[in-house]
N, C-alpha and C positions, 0 to 999 in steps of 0.2 A: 680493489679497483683503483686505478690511477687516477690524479684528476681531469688529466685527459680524456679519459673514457667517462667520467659520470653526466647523467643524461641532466640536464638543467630541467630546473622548475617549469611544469605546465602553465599558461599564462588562462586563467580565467576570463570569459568576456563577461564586459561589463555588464550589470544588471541592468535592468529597463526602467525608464521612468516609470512614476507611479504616482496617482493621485494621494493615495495612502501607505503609510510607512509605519512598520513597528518602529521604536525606539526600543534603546536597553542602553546601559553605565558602558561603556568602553564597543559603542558601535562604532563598526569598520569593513571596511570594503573589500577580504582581503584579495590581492592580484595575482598569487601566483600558490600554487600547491603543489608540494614532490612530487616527484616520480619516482618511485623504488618496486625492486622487482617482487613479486608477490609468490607467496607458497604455495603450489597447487596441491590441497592436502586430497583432493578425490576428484575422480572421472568416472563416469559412467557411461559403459556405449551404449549403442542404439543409434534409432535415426537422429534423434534430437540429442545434440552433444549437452552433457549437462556438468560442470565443473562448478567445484565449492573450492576457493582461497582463504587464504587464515592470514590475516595481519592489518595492520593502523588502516583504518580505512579510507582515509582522507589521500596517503601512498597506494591505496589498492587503484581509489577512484584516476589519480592524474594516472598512474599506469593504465590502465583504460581509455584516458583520453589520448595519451600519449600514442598510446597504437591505432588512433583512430576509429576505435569501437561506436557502433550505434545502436539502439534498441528501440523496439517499437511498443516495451511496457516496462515499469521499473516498479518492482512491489519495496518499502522498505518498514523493518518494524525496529526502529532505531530504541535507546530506551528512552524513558518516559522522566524522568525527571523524578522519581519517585521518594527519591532521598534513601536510599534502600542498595545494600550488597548482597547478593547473589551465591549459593553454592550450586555445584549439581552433584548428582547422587553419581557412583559410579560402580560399574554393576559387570562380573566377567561374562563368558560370552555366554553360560547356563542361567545366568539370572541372580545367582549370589553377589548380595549386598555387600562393596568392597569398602568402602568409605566416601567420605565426601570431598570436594575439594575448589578452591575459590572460581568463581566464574567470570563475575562480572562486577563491577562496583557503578551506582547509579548515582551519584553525591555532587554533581555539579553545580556550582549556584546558579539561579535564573539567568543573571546577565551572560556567563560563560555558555554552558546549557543555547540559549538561544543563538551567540554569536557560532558556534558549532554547526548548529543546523542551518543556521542559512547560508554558512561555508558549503554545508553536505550537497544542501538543496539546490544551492548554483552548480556545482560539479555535476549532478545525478540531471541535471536541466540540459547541459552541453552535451550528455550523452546521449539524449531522446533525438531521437527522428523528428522530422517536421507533425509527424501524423501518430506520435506517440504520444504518449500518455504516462501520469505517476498516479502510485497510490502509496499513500503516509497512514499507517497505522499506529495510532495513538489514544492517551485516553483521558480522564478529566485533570490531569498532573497540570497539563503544558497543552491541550487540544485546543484550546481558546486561541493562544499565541499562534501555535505550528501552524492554523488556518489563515491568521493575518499575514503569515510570513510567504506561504503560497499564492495568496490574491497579490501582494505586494511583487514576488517573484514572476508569477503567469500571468497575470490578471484575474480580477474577478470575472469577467466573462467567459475566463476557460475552465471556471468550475464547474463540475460535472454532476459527480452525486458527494454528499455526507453518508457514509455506510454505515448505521447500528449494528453492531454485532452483538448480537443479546446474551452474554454468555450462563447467565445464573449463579456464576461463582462471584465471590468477594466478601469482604467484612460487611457488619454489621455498625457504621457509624452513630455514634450518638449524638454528632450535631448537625446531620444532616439527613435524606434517606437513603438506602442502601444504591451504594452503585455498581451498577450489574450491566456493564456495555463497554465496547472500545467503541470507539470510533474509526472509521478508516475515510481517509479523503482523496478525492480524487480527481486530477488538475489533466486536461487535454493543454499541448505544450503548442498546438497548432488551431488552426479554427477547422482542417479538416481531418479530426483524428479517426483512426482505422478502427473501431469498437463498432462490432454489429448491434443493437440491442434486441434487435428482432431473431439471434438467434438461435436454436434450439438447446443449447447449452445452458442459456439462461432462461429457462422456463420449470415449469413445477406442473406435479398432476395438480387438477383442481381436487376438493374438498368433496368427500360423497355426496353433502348435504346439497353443493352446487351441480353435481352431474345431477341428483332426482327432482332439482327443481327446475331446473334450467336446460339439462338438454337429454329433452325426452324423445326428439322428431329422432329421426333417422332415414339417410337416403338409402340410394340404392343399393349400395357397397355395405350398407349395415354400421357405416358411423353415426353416431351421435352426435349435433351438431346442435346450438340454437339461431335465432336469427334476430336482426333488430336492426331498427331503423333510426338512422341519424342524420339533420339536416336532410331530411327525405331521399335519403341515399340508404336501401338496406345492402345489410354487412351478415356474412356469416360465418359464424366460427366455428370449430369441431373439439366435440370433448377428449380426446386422445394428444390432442396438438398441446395442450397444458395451459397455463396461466403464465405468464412473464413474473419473475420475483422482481421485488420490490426492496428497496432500500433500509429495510428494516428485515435483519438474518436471527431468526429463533432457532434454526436445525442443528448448529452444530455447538454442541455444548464446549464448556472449557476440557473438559477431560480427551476432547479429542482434536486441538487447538495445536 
């Protein structure tokens, strides 16, 4: 490509004031991040177009902004600061075990490490919708920081939920007690972001021991329902309609993560 043709650096908009601010050794604001074209290593049809890219992420992001992409969710599980390299196993298409081979290296120090993600997190912010939303999946490495960096970035008031994801895998520390959770967090980038909570996707059956104690009436149609009265307003719900889950996730172990 000639230098005529190369696309110029995306210009980041500036961050927002804030009452609170992480610091770190070589804090910077930075202004502007590439744009280079990105590998489209897969496509999937269907209704919902679904494509996965491979390459620098920070070149994936300003190409994104550069074409003026917007999203109304952005999930990211960046790593963790873990101090830790990576292999994956690689396996032919019958399942025999071919060898291993490097994946990913996690060894950045704290200052670098942090000035990174709040590079990422201003990018991955410009491309939310007003009525969008992120979730940062992390874990006790860096999860302290990555939440200061969020309230600092959105505001604290557009925090939404702290997600446990309880997996039961991990070590067995000896100076501490074992840690069995990620954490995932989750910043509204707008005051009126698009997330139903009331709906059916996010609900659970209730617990047998709560269907026999609690909803034994039944109307006419033969649902089970209980009733109950609040601020002398009664309410009634039906046992089929499920239970809302809750901020703390036990169901899905690590093996299927």
């Amino acid at each position: 490509m000639s230098s005529s043709d190369t696309i110029p650096d995306f210009a980041l908009p500036q961050p927002p004031s804030s009452e609170t601010s992480l610091s770190w050794i070589g804090k910077r604001i930075v202004s502007h991040i590439p744009v280079a074209d990105s590998a489209l290593c897969e496509q999937e049809p269907g209704q919902v177009q679904a494509q996965l890219f491979q390459g620098e992420v920070l070149n994936l992001l300003g190409e994104q902004l550069h074409q003026g992409r917007k999203y109304d969710l952005i999930y990211l599980d960046p790593p963790y600061l873990s101090g830790a390299s990576y292999r994956q196993t690689l396996r032919s298409r019958d399942g025999k075990r071919l060898g291993q081979q490097a994946a990913y290296g996690d060894r950045m120090s704290r200052p670098s490490y942090l000035q990174f993600m709040h590079t990422v997190l201003r990018a991955l912010q410009a491309l939310l919708r007003e009525r969008g939303s992120l979730m940062l999946h992390c874990d006790w490495h860096a999860g302290h920081q990555l939440r200061q960096l969020l309230e600092e970035l959105f505001g604290p008031e557009r925090f939404l939920n702290e997600l446990i994801w309880t997996k039961g895998a991990g070590g067995q520390p000896k100076g501490a007690l074992p840690r069995k959770h990620d954490s995932i967090f989750w910043f509204a980038n707008g005051a009126g972001h698009f997330s139903s909570f009331d709906s059916p996707l996010l609900r659970t059956p209730y617990d047998q021991s709560t269907l026999q104690t609690h909803y034994r009436r039944q109307d006419e149609a033969g649902r089970h329902y209980r009733e109950q009265v609040v601020n002398g307003k009664r309410y009634r719900s039906y046992a089929d309609q499920g239970k809302r889950i809750t901020d703390v996730w036990t169901d899905i172990g690590a093996q299927h993560a």
